[in-house]
C-alpha positions as CSV (number, residue, x, y, z in Angstrom):
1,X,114.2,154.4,64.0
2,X,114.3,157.9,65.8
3,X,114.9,157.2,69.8
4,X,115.1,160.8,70.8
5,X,112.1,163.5,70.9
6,X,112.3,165.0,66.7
7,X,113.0,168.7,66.6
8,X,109.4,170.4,66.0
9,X,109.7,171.9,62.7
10,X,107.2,174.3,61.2
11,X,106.9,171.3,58.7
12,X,106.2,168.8,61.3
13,X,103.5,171.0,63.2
14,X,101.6,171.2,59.2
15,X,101.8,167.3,59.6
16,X,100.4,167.2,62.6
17,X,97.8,169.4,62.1
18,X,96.7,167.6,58.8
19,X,96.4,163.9,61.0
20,X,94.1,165.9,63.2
21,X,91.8,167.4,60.6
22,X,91.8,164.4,58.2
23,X,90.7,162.2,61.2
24,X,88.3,163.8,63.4
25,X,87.0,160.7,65.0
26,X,90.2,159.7,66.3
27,X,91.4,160.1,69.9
28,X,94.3,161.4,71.1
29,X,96.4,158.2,71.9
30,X,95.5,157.1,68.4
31,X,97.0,160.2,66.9
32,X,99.8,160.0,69.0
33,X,100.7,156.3,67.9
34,X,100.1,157.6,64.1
35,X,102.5,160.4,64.9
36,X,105.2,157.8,66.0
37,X,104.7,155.4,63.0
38,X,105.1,157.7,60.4
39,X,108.1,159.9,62.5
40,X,109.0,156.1,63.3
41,X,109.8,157.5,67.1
42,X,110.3,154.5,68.5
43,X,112.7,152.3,70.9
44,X,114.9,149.6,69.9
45,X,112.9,147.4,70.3
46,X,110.1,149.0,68.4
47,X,107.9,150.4,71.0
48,X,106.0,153.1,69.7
49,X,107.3,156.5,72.2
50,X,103.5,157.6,72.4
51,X,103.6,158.5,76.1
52,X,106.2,161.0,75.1
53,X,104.3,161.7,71.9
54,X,101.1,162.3,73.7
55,X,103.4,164.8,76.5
56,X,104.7,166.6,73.7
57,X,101.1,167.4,71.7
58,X,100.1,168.3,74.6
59,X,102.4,170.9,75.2
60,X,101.6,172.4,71.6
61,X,97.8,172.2,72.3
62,X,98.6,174.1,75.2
63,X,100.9,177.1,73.3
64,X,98.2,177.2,70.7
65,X,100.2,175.6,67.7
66,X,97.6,173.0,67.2
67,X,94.4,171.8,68.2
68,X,93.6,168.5,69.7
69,X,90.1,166.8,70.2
70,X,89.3,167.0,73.8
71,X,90.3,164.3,76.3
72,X,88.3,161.4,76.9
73,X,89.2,161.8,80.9
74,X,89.3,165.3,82.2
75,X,92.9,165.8,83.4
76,X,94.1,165.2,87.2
77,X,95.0,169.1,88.1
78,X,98.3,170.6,88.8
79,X,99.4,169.7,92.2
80,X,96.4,167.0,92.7
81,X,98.5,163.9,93.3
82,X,96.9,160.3,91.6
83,X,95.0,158.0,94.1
84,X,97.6,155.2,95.0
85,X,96.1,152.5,96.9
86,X,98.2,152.0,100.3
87,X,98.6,148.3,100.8
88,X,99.2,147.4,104.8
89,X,102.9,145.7,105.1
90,X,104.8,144.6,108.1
91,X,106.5,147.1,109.4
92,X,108.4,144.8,112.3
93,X,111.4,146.5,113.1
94,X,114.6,144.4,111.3
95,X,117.9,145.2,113.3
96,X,120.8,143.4,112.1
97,X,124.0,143.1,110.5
98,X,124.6,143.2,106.9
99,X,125.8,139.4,106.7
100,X,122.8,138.6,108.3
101,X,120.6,139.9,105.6
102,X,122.5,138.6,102.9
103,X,122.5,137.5,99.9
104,X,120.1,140.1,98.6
105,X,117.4,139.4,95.9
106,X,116.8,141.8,93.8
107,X,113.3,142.2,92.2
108,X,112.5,143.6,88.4
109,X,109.2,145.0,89.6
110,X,106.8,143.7,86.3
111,X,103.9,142.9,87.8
112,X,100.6,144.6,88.6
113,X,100.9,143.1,92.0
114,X,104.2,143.7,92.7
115,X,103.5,147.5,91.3
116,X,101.0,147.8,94.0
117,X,103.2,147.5,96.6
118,X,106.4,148.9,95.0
119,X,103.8,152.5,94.5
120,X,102.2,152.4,97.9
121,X,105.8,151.9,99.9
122,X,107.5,154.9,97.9
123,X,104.2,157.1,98.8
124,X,103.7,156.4,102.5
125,X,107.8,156.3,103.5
126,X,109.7,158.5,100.8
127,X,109.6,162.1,101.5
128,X,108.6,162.7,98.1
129,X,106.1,160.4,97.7
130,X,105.5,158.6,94.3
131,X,104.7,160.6,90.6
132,X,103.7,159.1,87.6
133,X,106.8,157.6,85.2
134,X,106.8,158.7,81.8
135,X,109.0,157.0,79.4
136,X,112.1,154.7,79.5
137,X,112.3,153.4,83.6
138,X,113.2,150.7,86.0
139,X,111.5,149.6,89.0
140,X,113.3,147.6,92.0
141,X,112.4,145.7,94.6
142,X,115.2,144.7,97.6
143,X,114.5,141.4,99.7
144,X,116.6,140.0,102.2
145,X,117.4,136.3,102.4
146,X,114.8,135.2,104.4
147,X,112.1,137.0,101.9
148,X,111.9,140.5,103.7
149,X,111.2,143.8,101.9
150,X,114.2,146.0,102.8
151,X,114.4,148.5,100.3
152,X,112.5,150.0,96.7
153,X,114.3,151.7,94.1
154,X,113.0,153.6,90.9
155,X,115.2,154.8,87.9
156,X,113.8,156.8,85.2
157,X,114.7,159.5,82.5
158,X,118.0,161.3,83.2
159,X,117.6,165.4,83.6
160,X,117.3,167.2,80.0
161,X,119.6,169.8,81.3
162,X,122.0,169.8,84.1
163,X,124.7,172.6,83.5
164,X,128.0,170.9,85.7
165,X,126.6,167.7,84.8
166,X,127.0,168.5,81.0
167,X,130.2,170.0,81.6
168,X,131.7,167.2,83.5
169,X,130.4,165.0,80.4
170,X,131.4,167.4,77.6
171,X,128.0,167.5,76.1
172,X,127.4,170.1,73.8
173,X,123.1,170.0,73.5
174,X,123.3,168.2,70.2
175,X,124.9,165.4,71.9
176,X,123.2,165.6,75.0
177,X,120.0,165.1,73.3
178,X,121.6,161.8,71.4
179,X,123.2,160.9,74.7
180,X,120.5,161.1,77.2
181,X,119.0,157.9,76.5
182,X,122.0,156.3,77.5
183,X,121.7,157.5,80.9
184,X,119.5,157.1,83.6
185,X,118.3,158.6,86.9
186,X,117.6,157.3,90.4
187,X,114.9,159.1,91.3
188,X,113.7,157.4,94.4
189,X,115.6,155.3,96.9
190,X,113.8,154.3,100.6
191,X,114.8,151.8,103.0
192,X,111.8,152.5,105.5
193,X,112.8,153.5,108.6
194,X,111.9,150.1,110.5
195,X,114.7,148.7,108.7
196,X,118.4,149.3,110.0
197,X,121.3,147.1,108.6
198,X,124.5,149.2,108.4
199,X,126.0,149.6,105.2
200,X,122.8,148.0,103.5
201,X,122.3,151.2,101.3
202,X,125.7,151.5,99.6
203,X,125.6,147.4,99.1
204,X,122.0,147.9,97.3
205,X,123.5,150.8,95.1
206,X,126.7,148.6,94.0
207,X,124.3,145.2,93.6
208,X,122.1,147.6,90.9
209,X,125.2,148.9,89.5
210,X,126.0,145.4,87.9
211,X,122.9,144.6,86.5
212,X,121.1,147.6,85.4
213,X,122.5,148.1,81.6
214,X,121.3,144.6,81.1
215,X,118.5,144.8,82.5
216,X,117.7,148.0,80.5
217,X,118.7,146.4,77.3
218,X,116.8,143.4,77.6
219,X,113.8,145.9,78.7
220,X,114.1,148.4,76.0
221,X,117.1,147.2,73.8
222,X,119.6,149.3,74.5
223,X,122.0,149.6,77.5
224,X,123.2,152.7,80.0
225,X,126.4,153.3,80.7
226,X,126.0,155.9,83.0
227,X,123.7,156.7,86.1
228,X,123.0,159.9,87.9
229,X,121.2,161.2,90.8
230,X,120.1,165.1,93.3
231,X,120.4,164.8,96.6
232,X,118.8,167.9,97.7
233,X,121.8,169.1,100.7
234,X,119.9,170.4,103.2
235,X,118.1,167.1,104.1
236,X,121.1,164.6,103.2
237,X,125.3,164.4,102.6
238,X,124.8,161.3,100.5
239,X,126.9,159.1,102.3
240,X,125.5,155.8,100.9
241,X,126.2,157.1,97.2
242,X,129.9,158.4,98.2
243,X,130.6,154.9,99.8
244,X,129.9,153.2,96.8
245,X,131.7,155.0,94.7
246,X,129.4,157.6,92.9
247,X,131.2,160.8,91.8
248,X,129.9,164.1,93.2
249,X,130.0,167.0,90.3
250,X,128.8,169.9,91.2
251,X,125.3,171.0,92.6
252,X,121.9,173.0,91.1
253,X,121.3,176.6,91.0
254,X,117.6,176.3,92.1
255,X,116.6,178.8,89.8
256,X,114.2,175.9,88.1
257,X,114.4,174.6,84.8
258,X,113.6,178.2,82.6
259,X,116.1,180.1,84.9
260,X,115.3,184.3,85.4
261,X,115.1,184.7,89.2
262,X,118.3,186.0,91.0
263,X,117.8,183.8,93.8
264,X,117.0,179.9,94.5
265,X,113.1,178.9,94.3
266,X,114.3,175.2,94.4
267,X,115.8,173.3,97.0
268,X,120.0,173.0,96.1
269,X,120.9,169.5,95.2
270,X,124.3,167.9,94.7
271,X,124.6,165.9,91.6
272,X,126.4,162.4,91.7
273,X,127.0,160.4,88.4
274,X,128.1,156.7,88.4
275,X,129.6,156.2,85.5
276,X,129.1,151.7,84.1
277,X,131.7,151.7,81.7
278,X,134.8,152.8,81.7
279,X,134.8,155.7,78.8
280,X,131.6,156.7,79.5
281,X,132.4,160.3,78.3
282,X,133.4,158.7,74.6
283,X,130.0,156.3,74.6
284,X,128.0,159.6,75.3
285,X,129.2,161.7,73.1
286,X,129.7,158.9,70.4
287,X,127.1,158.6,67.9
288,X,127.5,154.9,67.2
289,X,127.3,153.5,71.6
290,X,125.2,150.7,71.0
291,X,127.8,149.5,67.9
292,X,130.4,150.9,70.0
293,X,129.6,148.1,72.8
294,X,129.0,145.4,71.0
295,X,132.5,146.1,69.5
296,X,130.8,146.7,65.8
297,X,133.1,150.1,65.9
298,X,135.9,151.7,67.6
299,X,136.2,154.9,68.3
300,X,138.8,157.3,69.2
301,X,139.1,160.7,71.0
């Protein structure tokens, strides 16, 4: 079983290459799953990675290191966002105390219908709208008491490469790229603006805190033990993730992902980490975490 993305030999590109030409007829999410299979890139649980796959061949279709049959759909273009249907919800104004909304219920989001809403609520009130979620993720739903929608929240693959992240961890990049399945990244967090209940944001963050890794490993098989998030600074101080406890660790350049520009093209963002276990630097860098865990192996520093 291989749960990160294999290093993309010249060996591996022949073997590509070879499923493509001996199988002409076949598509490219069926190449992708016969990628998988015999790379056995897979989650714990034995879920083919093709999404990632099927990113990834992609990517060398578009540098010119192989050649993939052409998609069955065209693609949507760069900077066209997907049609997400925008379902009409009350938007009654909800004014109250936190005591007043609680206990919380807190939603797995699994269910087409559910997805619906969870999509068209991030798109209309979050300022960034809702993307597509590609690989490993976790969608949440936030009801009060009485059965009212209070907040959504979506978690997905942690950043490959976050410099005073990595340094607060003590990555080096062959254990980051072991280690980065074990985190996890809150990309979107909106409690529309109808809905104002003091303290409810930094209550929602440490309700998720407690259930996430298991929620994850019952998902994909594995835990996390660590979550993250960027809070870009000129638009927020991240006061809801500083009242419940995350750890601020630095902040981004801006210069974007491949760097070369002497000034910021990106908005700054602050980067908090919440760390779920208590050595969370030791199950990152350790190569045995899920063993480690389950207390199959120790491990010392």
């Amino acid at each position: 079983m291989n749960l990160i993305r294999p290093e993309i030999t010249e060996e591996r590109l022949e073997e590509i290459r070879c499923v493509i030409k001996e199988n002409p007829e076949w598509n490219r999410t069926k190449i992708s799953k016969h990628i998988c299979k015999i790379w056995q890139w897979q989650s714990p649980t034995g879920q083919l990675k093709d999404i990632s796959c099927r990113d990834m061949l992609r990517k060398l279709d578009k540098e010119g290191k192989i050649s993939l049959p052409a998609p069955m759909r065209p693609p949507r273009p760069i900077g066209c966002p997907s049609i997400i249907r925008h379902i009409e919800h009350d938007t009654t104004p909800i004014v109250k105390s936190l005591s007043e909304v609680r206990p919380l219920y807190i939603e797995n989001v699994n269910s087409r219908e559910k997805l619906a809403i969870f999509k068209s609520c991030i798109d209309l009130y979050h300022y960034l709208g809702f993307d597509r979620t590609v690989g490993e993720n976790m969608k949440y739903m936030v009801y009060s008491r009485d059965g009212k929608l209070l907040s959504c929240l979506l978690f997905g693959s942690a950043a490959w490469s976050c410099r005073e992240r990595d340094e607060f961890i003590g990555w080096d990049k062959t254990q980051r790229a072991r280690g980065l399945i074990n985190m996890t990244n809150n990309t979107r967090f909106l409690i529309p603006q109808w809905i104002r209940v003091p303290h409810l944001a930094s209550h929602i963050l440490a309700l998720i805190a407690r259930q996430i890794s298991n929620d994850w490993e019952i998902k994909y098989g594995h835990p996390v033990c660590c979550l993250e998030t960027f809070i870009e600074n000129a638009r927020f101080v991240g006061t809801c993730y500083k009242a419940a406890n995350w750890i601020r660790v630095g902040s981004t350049t801006g210069l974007g992902r491949n760097g070369g520009h002497k000034h910021a093209i990106l908005p700054i963002k602050d980067i908090y980490l919440y760390p779920l276990v208590k050595d969370f630097r030791s199950a990152l860098t350790c190569d045995n975490y899920f063993s480690l865990l389950r207390g199959e192996v120790s491990y010392e520093n």
